[in-house]
C-alpha positions as CSV (number, residue, x, y, z in Angstrom):
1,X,104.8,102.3,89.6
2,X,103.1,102.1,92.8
3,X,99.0,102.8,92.9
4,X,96.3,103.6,94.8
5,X,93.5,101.9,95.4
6,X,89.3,103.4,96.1
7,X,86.9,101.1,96.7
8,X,85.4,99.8,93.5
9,X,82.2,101.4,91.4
10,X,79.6,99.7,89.4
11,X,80.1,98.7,85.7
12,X,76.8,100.4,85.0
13,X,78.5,103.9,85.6
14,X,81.3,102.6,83.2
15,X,79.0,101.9,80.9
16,X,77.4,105.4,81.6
17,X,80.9,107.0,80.7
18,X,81.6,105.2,77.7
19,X,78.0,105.4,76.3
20,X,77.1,102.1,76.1
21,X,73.9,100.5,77.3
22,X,73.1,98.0,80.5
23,X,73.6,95.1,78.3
24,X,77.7,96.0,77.6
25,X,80.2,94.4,78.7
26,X,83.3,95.0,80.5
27,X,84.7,94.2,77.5
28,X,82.4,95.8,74.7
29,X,83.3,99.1,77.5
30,X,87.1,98.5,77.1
31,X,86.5,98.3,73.2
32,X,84.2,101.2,73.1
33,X,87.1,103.5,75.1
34,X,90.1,102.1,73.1
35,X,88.2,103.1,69.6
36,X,87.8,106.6,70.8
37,X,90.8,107.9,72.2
38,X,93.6,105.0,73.2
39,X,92.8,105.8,77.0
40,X,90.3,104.4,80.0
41,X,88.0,106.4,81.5
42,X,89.0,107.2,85.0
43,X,85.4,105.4,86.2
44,X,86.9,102.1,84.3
45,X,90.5,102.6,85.6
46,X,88.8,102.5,89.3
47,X,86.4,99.6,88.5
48,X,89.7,97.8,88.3
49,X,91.1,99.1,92.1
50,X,93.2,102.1,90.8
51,X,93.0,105.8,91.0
52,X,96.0,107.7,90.3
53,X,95.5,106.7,86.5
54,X,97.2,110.0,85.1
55,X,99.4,113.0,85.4
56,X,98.3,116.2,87.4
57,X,97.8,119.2,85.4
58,X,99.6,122.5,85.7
59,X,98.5,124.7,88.7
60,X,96.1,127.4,87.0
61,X,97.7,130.1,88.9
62,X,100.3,130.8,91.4
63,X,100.0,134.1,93.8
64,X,102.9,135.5,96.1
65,X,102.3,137.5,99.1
66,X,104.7,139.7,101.3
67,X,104.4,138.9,105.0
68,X,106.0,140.5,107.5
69,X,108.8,138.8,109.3
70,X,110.1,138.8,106.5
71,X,108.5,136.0,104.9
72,X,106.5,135.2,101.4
73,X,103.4,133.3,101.2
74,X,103.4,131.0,97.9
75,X,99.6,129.9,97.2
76,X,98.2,128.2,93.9
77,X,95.2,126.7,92.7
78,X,95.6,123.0,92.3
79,X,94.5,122.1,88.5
80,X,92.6,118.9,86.5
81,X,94.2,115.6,85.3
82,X,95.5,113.1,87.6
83,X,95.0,114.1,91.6
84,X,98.3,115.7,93.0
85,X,100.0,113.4,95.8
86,X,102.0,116.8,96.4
87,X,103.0,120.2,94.8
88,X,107.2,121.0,94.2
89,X,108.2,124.3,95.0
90,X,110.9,125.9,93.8
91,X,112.1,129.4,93.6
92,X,115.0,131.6,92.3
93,X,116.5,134.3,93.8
94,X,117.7,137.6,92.0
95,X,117.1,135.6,88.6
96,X,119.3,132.9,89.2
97,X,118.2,129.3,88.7
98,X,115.2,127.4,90.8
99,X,116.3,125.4,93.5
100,X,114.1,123.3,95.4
101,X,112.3,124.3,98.5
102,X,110.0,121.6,99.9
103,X,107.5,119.0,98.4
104,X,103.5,120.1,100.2
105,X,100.9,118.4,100.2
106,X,98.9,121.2,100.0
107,X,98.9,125.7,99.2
108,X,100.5,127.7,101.4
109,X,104.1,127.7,101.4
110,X,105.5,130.1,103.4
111,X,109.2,130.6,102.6
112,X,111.2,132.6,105.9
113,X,113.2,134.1,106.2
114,X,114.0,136.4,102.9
115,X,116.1,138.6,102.2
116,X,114.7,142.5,102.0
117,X,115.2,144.2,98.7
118,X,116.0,140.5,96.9
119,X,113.9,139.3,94.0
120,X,112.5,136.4,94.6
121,X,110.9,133.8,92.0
122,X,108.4,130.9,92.4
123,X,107.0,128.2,90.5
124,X,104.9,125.2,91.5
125,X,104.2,122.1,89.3
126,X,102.0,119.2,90.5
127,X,103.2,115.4,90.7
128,X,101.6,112.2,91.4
129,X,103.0,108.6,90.9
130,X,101.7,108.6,87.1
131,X,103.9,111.3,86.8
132,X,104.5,115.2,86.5
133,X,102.9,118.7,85.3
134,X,104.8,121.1,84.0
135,X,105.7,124.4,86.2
136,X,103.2,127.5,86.8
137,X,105.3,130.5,87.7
C-alpha cells in the first residue's frame, strides 16, 4: 500500500493524545494506545511520516439537482475517518444497477446529458489508499 507522507509533529503532542506526560516515551505512547483500543492515534501514525492511516467514512449526505441542459448536479458532504484521495460516483438509471461514472477529487459531479422523464440514481462512497467507505445514496 502506497502512503503519504506530512511533515513530522512533536512527540509531546503524541503524548498529549494518548494522555501520557512529558516524561513518556515513544514507546510507553505506543503501549498506552495499544492497551486502549488496538489502534495509533493519527498524531502517532504521522510522527512516523504517514497520513493516510485509515479508511474514509461514508459521505453524510448526497443531494441531486436538476439543471437545465439537461443535466444533474450530484453534491455530497465529504465525512470523518481517513482523508478521501477521491469520491466514486455511480448511478443507476430507471432502477437498474450502478454503473460507474467517474472518480472526483472533489463535489460537484455534473452528469450531462440525461435523459428527460428517466429516473436517475446516485450514490457516492469515499476511498483512499487505506481503503473504502461504504455508499451514501
Amino acid at each position: 500500500m502506497a502512503l503519504s507522507t506530512t511533515p513530522p509533529i512533536s512527540l509531546s503532542q503524541i503524548q498529549s493524545e494518548v494522555g501520557l506526560g512529558a516524561g513518556s516515551s515513544l514507546i510507553d505512547c505506543l503501549n498506552a494506545s495499544n492497551l486502549a483500543d488496538k489502534s495509533l492515534p493519527v498524531s502517532m501514525m504521522r510522527f512516523l511520516g504517514y497520513t493516510h492511516l485509515v479508511a474514509p467514512e461514508a459521505p453524510v449526505s448526497v443531494t441531486i439537482i436538476e439543471q437545465g441542459g439537461p443535466s444533474v448536479q450530484v453534491s455530497w458532504t465529504p465525512g470523518g475517518g481517513g482523508p478521501a484521495e477521491h469520491y466514486r460516483i455511480e448511478r443507476s438509471v430507471n432502477f437498474g444497477a450502478y454503473e460507474f461514472m467517474q472518480n472526483d477529487a472533489a463535489s460537484p459531479f455534473v452528469d450531462a446529458p440525461v435523459t428527460v422523464g428517466a429516473n436517475y440514481r446516485y450514490r457516492v462512497r469515499s476511498e483512499n489508499s487505506a481503503g473504502n467507505s461504504g455508499y451514501t445514496e
